[in-house]
gemmi code that builds the backbone of each chain (N, CA, C; Angstrom):
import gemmi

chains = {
    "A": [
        ("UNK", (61.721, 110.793, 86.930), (63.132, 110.828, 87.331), (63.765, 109.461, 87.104)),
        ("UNK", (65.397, 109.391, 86.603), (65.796, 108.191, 86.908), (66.507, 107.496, 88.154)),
        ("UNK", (66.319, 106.265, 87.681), (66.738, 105.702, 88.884), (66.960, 104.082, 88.701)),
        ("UNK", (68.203, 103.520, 89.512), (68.704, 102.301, 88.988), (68.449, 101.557, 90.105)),
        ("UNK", (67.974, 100.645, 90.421), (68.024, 98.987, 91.078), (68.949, 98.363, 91.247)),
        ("UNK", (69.500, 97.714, 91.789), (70.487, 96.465, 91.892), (69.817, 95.395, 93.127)),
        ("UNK", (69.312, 94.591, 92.205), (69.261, 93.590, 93.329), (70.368, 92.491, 93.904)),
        ("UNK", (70.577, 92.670, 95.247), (71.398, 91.550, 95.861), (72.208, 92.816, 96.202)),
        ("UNK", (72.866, 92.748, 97.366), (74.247, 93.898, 97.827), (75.296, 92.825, 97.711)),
        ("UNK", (74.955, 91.739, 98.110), (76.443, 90.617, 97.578), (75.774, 89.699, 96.838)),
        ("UNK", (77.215, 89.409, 96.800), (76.439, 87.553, 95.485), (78.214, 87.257, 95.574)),
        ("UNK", (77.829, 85.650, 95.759), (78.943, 85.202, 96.190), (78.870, 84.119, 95.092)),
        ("UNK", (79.725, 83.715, 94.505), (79.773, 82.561, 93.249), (81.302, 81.790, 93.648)),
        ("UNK", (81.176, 80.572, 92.559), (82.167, 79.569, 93.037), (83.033, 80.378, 91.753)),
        ("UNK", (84.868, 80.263, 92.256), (85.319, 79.902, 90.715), (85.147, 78.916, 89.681)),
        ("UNK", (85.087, 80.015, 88.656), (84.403, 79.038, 87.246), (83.101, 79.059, 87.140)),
        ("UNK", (82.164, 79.736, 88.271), (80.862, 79.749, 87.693), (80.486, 80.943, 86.791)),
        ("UNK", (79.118, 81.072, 86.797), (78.091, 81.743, 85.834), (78.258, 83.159, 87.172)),
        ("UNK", (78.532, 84.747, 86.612), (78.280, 85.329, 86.931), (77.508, 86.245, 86.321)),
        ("UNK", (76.210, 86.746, 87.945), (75.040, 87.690, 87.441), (74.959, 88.552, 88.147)),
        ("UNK", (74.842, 89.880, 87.624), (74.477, 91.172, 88.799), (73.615, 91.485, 88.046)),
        ("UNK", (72.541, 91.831, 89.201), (71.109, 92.759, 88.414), (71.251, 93.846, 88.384)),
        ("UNK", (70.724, 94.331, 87.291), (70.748, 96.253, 87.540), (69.100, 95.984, 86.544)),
        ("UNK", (68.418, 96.921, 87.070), (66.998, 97.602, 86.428), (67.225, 99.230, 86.717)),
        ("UNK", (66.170, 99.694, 85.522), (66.418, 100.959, 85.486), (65.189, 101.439, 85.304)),
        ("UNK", (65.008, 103.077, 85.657), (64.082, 103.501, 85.343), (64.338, 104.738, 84.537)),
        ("UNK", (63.385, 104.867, 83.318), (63.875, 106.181, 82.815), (63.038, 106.353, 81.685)),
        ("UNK", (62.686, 107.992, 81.461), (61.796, 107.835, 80.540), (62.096, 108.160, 78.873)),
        ("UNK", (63.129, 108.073, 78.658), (63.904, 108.663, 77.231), (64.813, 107.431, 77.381)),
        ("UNK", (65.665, 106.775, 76.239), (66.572, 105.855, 75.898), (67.264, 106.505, 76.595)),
        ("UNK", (68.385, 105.523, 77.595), (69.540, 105.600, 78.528), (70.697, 105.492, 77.854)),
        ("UNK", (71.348, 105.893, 78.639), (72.963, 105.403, 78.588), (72.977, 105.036, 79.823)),
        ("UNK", (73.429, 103.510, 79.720), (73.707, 102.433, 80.844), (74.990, 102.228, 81.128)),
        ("UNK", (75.454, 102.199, 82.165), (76.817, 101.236, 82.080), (77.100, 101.055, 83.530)),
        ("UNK", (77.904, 99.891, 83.355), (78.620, 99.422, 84.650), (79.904, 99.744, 84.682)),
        ("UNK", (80.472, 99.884, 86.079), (81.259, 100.241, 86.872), (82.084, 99.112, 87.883)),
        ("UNK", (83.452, 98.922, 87.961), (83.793, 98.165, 88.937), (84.873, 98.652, 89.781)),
        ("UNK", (84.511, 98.727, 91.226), (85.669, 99.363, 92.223), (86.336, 98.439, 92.826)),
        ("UNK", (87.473, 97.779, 92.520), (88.347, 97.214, 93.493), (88.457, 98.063, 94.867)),
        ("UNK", (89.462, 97.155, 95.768), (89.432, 97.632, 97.361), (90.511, 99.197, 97.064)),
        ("UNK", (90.247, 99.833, 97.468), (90.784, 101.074, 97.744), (91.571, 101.544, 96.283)),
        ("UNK", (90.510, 101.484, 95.676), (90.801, 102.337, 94.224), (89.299, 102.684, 93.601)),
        ("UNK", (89.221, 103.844, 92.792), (88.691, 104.474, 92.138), (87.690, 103.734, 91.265)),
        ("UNK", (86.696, 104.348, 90.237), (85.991, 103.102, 89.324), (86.197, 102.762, 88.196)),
        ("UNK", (85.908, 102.109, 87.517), (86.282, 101.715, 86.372), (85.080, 101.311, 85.140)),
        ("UNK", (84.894, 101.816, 84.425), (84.098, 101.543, 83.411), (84.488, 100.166, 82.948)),
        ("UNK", (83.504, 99.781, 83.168), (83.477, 97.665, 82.509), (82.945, 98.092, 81.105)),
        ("UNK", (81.847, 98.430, 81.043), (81.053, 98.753, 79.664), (79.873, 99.749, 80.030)),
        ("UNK", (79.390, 99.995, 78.241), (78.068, 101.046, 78.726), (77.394, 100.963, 77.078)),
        ("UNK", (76.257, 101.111, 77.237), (75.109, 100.465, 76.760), (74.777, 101.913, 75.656)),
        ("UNK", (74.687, 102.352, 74.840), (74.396, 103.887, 74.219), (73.283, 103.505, 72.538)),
        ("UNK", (72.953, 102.313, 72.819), (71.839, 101.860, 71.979), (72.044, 101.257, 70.781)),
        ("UNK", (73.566, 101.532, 70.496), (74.131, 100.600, 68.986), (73.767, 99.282, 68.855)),
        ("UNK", (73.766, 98.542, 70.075), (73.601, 97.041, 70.344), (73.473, 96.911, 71.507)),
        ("UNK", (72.247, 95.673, 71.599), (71.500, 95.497, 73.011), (72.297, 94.686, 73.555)),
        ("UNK", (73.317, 93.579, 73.225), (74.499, 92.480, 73.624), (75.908, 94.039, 73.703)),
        ("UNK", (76.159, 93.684, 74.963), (77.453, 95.217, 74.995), (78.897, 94.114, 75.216)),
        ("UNK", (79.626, 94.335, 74.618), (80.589, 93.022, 75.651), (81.837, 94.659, 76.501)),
        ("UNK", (82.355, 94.138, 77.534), (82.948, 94.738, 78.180), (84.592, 94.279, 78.445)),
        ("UNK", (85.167, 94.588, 79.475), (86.259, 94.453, 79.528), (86.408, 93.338, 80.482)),
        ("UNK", (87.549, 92.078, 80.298), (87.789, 91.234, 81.428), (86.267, 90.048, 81.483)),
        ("UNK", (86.062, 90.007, 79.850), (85.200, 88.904, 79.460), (83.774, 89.477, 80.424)),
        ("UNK", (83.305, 90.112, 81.010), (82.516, 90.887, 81.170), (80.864, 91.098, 79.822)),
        ("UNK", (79.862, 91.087, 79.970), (78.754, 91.317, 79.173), (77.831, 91.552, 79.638)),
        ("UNK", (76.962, 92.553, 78.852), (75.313, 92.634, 79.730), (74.251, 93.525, 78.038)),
        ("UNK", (73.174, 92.936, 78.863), (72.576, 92.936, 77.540), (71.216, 93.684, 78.128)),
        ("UNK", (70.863, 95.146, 77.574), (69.539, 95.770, 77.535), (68.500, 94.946, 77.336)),
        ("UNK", (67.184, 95.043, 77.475), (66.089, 94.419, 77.826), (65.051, 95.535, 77.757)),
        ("UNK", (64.637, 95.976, 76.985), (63.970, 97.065, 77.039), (62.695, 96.582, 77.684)),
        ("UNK", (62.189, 95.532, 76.934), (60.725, 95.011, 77.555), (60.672, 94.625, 79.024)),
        ("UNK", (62.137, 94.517, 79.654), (62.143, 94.266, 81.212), (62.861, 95.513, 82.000)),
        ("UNK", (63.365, 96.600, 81.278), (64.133, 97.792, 81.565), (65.331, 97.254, 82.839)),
        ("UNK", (65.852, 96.016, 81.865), (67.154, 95.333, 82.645), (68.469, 95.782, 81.671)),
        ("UNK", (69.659, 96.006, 82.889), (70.676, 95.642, 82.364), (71.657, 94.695, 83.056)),
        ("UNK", (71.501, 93.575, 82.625), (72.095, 92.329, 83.737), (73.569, 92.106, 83.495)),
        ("UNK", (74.182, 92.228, 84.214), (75.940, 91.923, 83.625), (76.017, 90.803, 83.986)),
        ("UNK", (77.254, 90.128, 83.296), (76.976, 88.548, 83.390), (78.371, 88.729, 82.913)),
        ("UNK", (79.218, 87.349, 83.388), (80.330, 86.793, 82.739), (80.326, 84.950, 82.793)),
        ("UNK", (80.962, 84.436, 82.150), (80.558, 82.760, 82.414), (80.958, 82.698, 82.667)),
        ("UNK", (82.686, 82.574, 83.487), (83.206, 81.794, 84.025), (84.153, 82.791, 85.521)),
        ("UNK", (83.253, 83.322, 86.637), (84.333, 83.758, 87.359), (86.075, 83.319, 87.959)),
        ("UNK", (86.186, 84.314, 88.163), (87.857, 84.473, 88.245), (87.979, 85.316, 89.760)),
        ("UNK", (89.417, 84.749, 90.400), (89.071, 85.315, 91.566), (89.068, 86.890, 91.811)),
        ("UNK", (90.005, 86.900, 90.463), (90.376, 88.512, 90.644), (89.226, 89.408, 90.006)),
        ("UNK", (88.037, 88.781, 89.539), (86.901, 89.344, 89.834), (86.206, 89.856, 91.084)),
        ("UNK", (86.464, 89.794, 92.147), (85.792, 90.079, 93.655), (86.372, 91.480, 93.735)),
        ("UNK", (85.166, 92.436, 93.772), (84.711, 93.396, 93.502), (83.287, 94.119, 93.809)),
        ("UNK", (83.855, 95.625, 94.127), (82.311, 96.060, 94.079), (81.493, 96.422, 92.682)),
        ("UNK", (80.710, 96.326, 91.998), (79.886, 96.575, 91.119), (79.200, 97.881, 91.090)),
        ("UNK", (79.171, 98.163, 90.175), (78.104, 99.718, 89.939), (77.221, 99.631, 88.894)),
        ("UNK", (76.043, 99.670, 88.514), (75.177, 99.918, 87.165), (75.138, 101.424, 87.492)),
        ("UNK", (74.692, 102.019, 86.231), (74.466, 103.516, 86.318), (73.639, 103.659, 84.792)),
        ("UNK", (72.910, 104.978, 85.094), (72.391, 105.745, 84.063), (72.520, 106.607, 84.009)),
        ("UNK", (72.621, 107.567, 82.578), (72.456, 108.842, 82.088), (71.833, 109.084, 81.135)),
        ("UNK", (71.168, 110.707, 81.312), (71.172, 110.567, 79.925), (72.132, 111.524, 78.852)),
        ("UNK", (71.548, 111.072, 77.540), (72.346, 111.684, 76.867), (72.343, 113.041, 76.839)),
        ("UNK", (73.700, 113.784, 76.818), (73.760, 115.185, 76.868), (73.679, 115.749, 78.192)),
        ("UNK", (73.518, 115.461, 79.010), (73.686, 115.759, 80.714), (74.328, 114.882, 81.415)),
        ("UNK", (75.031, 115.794, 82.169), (76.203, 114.996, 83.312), (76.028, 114.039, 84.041)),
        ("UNK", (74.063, 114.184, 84.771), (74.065, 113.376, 85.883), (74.003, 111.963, 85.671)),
        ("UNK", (74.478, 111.366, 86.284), (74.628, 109.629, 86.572), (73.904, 109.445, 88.018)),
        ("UNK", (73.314, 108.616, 87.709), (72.533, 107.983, 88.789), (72.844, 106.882, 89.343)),
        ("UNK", (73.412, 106.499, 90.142), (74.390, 105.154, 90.457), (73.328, 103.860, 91.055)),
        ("UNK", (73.332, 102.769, 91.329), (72.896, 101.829, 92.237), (73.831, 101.904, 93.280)),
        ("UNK", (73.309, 101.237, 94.336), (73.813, 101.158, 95.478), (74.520, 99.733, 95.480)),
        ("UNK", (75.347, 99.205, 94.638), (75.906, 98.833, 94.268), (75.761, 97.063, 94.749)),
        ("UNK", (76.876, 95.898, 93.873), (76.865, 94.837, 94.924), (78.168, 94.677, 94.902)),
        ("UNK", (78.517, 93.763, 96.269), (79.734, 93.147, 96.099), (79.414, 91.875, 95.655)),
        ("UNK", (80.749, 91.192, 94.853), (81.274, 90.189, 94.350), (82.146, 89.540, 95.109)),
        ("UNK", (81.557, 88.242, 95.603), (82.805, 87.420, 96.345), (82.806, 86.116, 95.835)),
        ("UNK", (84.492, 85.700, 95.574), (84.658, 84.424, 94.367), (85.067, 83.246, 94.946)),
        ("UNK", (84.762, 82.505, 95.387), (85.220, 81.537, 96.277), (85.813, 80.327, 95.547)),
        ("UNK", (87.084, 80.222, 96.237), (87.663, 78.645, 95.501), (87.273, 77.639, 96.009)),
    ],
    "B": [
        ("UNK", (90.730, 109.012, 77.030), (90.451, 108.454, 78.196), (90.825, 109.712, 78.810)),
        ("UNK", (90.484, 109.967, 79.846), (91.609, 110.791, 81.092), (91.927, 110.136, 81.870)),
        ("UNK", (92.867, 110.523, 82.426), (93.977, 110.088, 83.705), (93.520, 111.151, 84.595)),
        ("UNK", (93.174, 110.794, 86.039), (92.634, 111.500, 86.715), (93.624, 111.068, 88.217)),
        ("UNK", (94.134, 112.463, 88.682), (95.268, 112.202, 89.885), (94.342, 112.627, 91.026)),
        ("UNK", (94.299, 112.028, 91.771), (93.427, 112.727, 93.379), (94.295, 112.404, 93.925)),
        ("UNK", (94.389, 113.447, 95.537), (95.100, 113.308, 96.428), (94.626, 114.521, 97.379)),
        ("UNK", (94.838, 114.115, 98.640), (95.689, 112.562, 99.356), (94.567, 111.272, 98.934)),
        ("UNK", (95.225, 110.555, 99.003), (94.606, 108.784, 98.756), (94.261, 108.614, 99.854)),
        ("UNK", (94.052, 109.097, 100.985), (93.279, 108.416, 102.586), (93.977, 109.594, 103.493)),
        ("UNK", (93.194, 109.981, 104.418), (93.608, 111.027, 105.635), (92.891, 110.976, 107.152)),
        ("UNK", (93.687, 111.253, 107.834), (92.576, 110.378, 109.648), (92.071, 111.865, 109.906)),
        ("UNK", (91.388, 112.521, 109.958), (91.364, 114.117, 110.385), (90.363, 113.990, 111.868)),
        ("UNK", (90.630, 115.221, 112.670), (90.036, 115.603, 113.972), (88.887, 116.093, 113.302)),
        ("UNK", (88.038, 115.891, 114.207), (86.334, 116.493, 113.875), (86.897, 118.284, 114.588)),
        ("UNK", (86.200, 118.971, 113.512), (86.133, 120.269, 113.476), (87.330, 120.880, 112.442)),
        ("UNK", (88.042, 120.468, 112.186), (89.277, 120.497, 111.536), (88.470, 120.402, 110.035)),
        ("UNK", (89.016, 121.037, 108.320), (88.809, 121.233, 107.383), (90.043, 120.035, 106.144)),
        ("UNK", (89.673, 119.681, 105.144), (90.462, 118.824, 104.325), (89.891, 119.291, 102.958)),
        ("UNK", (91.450, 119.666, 102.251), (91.158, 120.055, 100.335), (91.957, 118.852, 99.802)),
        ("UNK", (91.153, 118.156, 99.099), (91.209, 117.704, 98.503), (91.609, 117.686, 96.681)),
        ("UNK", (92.894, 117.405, 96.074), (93.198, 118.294, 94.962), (93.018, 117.092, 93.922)),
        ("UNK", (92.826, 117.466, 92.867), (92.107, 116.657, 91.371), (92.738, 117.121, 90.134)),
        ("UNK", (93.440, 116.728, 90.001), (94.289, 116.636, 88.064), (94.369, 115.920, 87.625)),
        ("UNK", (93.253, 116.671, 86.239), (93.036, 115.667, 85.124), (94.841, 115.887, 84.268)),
        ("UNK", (94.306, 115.044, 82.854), (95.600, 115.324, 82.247), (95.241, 116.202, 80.806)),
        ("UNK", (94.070, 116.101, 80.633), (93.385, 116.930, 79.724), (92.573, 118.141, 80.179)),
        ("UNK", (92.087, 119.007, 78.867), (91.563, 120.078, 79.611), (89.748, 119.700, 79.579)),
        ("UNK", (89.064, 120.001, 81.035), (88.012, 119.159, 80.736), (86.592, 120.474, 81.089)),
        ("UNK", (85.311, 120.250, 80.412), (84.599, 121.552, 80.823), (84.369, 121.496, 82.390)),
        ("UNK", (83.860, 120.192, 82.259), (83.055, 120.219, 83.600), (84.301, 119.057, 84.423)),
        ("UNK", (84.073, 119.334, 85.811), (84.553, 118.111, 86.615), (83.456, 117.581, 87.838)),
        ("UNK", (83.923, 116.807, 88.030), (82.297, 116.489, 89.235), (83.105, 115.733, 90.613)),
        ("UNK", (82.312, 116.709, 91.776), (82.638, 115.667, 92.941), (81.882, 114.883, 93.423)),
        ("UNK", (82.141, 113.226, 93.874), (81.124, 112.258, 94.275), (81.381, 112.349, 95.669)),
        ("UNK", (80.368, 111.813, 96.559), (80.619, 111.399, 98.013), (80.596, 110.069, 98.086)),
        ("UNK", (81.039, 108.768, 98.888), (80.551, 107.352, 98.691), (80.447, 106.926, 99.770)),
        ("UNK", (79.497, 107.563, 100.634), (79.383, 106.545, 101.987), (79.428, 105.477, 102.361)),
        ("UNK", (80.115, 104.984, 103.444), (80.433, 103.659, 103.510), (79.078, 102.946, 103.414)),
        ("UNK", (79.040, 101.717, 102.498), (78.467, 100.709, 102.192), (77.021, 101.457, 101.775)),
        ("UNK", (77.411, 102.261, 100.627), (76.315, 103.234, 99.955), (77.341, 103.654, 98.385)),
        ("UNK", (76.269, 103.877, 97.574), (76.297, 103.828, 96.487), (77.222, 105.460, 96.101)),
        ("UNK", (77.366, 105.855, 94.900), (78.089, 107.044, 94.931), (76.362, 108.404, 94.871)),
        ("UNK", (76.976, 109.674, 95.311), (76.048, 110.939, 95.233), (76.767, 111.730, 94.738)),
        ("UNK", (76.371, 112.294, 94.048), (76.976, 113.881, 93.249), (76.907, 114.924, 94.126)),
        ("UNK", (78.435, 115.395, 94.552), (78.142, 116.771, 95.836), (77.642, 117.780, 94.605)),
        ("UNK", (78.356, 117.962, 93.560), (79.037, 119.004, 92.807), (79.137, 119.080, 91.620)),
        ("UNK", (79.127, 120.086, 90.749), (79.808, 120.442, 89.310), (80.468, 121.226, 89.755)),
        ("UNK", (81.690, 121.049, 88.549), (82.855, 122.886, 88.947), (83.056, 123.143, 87.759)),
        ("UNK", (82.660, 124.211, 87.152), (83.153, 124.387, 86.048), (83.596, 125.761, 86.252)),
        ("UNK", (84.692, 125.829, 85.164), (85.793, 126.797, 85.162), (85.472, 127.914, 84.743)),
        ("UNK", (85.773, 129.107, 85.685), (85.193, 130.574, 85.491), (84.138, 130.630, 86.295)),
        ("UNK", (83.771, 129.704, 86.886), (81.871, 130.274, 87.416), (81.853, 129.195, 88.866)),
        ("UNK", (81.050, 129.619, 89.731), (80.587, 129.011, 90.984), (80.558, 127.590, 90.571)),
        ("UNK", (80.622, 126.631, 91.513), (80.026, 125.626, 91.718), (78.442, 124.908, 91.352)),
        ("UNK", (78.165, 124.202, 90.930), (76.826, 123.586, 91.239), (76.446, 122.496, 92.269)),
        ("UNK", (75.960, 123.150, 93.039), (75.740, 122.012, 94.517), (74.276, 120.984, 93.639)),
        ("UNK", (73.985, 120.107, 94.463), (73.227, 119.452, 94.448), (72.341, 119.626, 95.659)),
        ("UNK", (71.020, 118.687, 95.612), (70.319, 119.031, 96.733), (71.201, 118.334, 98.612)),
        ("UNK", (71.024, 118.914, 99.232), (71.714, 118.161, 100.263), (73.185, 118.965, 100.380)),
        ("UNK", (73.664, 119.596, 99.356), (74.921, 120.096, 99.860), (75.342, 121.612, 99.120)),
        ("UNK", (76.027, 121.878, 100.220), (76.175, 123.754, 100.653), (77.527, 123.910, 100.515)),
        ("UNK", (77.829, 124.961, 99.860), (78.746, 125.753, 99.545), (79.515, 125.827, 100.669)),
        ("UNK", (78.981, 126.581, 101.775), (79.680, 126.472, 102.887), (80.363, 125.431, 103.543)),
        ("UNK", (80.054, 124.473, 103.659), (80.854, 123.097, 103.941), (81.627, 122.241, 103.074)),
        ("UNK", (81.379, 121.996, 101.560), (82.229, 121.727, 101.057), (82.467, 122.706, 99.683)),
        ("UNK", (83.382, 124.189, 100.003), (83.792, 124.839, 99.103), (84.318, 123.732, 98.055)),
        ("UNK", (84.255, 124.575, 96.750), (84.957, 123.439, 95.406), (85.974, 124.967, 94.691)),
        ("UNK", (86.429, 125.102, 94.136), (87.821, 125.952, 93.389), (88.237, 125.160, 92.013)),
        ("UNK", (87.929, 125.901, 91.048), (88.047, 125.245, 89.815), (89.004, 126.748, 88.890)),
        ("UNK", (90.310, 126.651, 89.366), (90.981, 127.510, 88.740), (91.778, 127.819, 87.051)),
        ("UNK", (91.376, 126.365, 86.787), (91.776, 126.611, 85.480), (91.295, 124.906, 84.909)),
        ("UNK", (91.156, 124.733, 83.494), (90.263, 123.619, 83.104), (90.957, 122.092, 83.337)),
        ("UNK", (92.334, 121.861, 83.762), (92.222, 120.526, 84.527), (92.721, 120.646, 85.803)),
        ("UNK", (92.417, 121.200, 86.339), (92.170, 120.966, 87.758), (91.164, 121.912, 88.878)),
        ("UNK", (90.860, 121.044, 90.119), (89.674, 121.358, 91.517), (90.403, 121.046, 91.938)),
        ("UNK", (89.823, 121.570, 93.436), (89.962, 120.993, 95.334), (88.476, 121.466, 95.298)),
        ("UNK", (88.250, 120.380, 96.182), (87.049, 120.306, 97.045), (87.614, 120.230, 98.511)),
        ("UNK", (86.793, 121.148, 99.317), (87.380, 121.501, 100.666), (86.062, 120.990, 101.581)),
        ("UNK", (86.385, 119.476, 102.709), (85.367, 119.491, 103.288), (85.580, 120.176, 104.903)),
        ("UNK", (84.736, 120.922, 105.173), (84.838, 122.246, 106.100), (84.385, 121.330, 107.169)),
        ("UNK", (85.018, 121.907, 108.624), (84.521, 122.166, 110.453), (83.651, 120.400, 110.350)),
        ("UNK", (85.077, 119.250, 109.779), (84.591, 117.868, 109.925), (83.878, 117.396, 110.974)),
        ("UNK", (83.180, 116.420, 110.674), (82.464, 115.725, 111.694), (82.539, 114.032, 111.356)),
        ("UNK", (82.639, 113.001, 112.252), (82.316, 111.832, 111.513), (81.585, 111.407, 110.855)),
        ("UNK", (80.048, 111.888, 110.585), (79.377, 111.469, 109.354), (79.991, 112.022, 108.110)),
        ("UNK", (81.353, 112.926, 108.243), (81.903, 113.025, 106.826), (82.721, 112.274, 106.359)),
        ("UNK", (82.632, 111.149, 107.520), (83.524, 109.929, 106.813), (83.178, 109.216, 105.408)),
        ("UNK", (84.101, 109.192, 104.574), (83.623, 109.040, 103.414), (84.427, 108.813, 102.421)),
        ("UNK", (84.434, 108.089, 100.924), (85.366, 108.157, 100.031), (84.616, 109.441, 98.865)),
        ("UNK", (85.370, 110.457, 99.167), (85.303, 111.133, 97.615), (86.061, 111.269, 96.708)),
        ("UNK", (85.444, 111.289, 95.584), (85.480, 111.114, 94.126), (85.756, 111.986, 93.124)),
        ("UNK", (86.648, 112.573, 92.155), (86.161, 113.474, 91.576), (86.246, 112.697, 90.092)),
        ("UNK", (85.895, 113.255, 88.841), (85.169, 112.409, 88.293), (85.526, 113.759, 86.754)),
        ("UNK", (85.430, 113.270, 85.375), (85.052, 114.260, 84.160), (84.562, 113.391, 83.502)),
        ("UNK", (83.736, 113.539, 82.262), (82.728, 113.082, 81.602), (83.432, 113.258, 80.090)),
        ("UNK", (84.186, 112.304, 79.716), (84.108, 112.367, 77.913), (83.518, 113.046, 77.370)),
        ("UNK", (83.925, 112.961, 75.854), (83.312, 113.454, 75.102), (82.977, 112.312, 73.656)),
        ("UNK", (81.401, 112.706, 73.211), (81.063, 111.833, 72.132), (80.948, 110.239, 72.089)),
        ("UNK", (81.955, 109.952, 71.167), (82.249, 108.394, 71.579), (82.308, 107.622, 72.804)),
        ("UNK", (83.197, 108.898, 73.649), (83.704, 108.602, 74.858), (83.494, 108.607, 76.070)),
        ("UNK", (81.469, 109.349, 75.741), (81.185, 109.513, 77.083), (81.113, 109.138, 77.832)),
        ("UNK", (81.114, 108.864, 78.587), (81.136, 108.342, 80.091), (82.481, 108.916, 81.208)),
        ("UNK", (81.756, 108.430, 82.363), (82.808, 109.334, 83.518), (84.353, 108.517, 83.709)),
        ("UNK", (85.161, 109.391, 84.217), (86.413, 108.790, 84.329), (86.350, 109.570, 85.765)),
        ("UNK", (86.772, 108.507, 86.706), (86.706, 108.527, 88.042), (88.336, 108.856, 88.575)),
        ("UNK", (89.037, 109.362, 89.431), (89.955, 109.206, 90.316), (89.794, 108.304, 90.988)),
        ("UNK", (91.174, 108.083, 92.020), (91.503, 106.780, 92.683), (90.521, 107.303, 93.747)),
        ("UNK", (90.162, 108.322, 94.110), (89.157, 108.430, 95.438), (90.420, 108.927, 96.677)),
        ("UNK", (89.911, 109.778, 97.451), (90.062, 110.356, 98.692), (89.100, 109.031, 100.016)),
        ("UNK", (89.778, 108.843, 100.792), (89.373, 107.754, 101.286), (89.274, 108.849, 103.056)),
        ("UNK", (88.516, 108.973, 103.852), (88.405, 110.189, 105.014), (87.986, 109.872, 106.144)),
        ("UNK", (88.414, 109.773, 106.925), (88.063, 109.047, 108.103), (88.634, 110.059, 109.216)),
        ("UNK", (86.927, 110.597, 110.012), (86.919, 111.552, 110.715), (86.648, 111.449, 112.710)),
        ("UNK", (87.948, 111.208, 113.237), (87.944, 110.949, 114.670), (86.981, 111.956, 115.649)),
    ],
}
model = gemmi.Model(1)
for chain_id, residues in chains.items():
    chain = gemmi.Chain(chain_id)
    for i, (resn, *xyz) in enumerate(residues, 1):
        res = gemmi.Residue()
        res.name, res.seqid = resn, gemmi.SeqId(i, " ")
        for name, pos in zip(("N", "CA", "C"), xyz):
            atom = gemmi.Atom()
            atom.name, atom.element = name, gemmi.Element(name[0])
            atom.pos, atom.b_iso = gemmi.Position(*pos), 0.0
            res.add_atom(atom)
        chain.add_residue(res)
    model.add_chain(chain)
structure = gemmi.Structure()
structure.add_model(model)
structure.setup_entities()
């Protein structure tokens, strides 16, 4: 069965730093990965998603995360946070040709000036 | 992309009391899906609805408590039945691209908070 990881429920970074959210996955056929971001009282949003063309994905809002097959990571990362980054996070998997998504239990993002 | 309308955007409801929840896409879509998102918990799939045919529950959830109505291909209500406060919750309803495009397109979320 699959199933996604996120380590850390928050992660708090300075503005202008290095941002990292973990996501690991488990799954036994090539995934479709992607992350998700929920601002406060709105819906989610696809940042990016991973479908095997290229292991470097870039996303939206300078946003990136890069497959790892040999570590079954998908780490999102941006270099330089912004405040209006503070946010909840989602990694997810599917697979191809079926509906279900398997979510992490997500982290928050808090950006401190 | 789809544009996905949910509503109401947040509701205070009495425990025992019922809430439908209504979902329009702007396209016509096969499937639609309802999420649950418990507070400070990740999202769960109540549901599939696809058009012409019953529901697909998932494990953990019954027809009887949260009926779904999928009357024509862009739009559901999901109805959560005889509330209680553990149905406090943000739900989701959600359609899945196609091809290029797969991946889910979420609504703003039903936000539920049960006295």
């Amino acid at each position: 069965a699959q199933s996604v990881t996120q380590l850390g429920s928050h992660v708090s970074v300075s503005e202008g730093a290095l941002v990292l959210l973990r996501c690991n996955y488990s799954s036994s056929v090539p995934p479709y990965l992607f992350w998700y971001v929920q601002y406060p009282n709105q819906g989610l949003q696809l940042l990016l998603k991973y479908t095997s063309a290229a292991t470097l994905v870039k996303g939206i809002n300078g946003f990136e995360a890069e497959f790892k097959k040999s570590e079954t990571s998908f780490h999102l990362t941006k270099p330089s946070a912004h405040m209006s980054d503070a946010a909840e996070y989602f990694c997810a998997v599917g697979d191809s040709g079926t509906y279900k998504y398997i979510f992490g239990t997500g982290t928050r993002l808090k950006v401190l000036a | 992309s789809a544009v996905i309308s949910q509503k109401p955007s947040r509701d205070i409801c009495q425990r025992g009391t019922s809430l439908t929840i209504q979902c329009q896409v702007d396209s016509q879509v096969t499937m639609m899906f309802w999420y649950r998102q418990q507070p400070g918990q990740s999202l769960t799939l109540i549901a599939t609805a696809n058009q012409g045919s019953e529901a697909t529950y998932e494990s953990g959830f019954v027809i009887d408590k949260f009926p779904i109505s999928r009357p024509n291909l862009t739009f559901s209500t999901l109805t959560v039945s005889n509330m209680s406060p553990e149905d406090s919750s943000i739900y989701l309803c959600s359609v899945e691209g196609q091809g290029e495009n797969e991946k889910l397109f979420f609504g703003s979320g039903t936000q539920l908070s049960v006295l």
